[in-house]
Each structure stands twice: as structure tokens, then as C-alpha cells.
C-alpha positions in Angstrom: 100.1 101.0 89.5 101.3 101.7 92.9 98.4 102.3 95.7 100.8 105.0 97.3 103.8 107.1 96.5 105.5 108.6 99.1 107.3 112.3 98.6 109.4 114.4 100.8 110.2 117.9 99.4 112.6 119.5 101.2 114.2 123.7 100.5 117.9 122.4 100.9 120.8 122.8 97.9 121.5 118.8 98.7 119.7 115.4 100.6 120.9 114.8 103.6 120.6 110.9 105.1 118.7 112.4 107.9 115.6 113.4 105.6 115.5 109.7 104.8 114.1 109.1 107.9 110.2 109.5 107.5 109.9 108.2 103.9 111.7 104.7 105.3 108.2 105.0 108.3 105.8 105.3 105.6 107.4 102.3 104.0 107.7 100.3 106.8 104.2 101.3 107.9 102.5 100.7 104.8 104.4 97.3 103.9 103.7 95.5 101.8 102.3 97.8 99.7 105.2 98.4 98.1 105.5 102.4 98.7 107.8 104.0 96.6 109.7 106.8 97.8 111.0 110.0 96.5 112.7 112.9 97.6 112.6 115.8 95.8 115.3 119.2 96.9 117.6 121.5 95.0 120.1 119.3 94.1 121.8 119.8 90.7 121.1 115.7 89.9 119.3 112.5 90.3 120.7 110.7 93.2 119.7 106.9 95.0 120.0 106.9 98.9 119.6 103.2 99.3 116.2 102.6 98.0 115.0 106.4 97.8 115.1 108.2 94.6 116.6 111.9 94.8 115.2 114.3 91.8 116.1 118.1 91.5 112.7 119.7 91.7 112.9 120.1 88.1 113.6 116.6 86.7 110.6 115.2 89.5 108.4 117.8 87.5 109.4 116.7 84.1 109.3 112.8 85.0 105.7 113.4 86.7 104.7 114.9 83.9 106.0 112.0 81.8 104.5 109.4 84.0 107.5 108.4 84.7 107.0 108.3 88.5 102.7 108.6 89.4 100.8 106.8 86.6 
């Protein structure tokens, strides 16, 4: 179990690099902690940008709900 997970939802059909910005501040910020970040949009698919999971709002739901990404 994590002590932190880091989310950025953002209203926009697909991630752009640029969002990346403040979830890499939090991890810096917060290192070592290990912070896992996520970004969540209105993408059609899972995505990696470097070490940022990308979920459509709908697959973040179901994995939550799974405890697939907060446990």
C-alpha cells in the first residue's frame, strides 16, 4: 500500500505531454514515497507516458473499483 496516489483528470478527447507536468512535481516532491501517478481523460484506451498511467475515465473507474489502482 502506497501512502499517496497522485491523479490528474483532465476534460480532453486525448493526454497531452504537457498535462504530465504536475503529476512528475508531486513525485518529485513527495520522493521517495514512491507516488504513483495516473491520469485519467477521454481517451478511447490505456496509455503509458513514461512512467504515468493513462486510463479512459471508464477503465480508471472499473480498476478502482477492482482495487486495481487504490487498495
Amino acid at each position: 500500500m502506497h501512502g499517496f496516489e497522485a491523479v490528474k483528470i483532465k476534460a480532453a478527447r486525448e493526454w497531452q505531454n504537457r498535462f504530465n507536468r504536475g503529476l512528475r512535481r508531486i513525485r518529485d516532491e513527495l520522493a521517495p514515497a514512491k507516488v504513483p501517478p495516473y491520469g485519467v481523460c477521454l481517451c478511447s484506451r490505456r496509455a503509458r507516458f513514461e512512467d504515468i498511467l493513462v486510463f479512459p475515465a471508464g477503465g480508471f473507474l472499473e480498476a478502482l473499483w477492482k482495487g486495481e489502482i487504490i487498495s
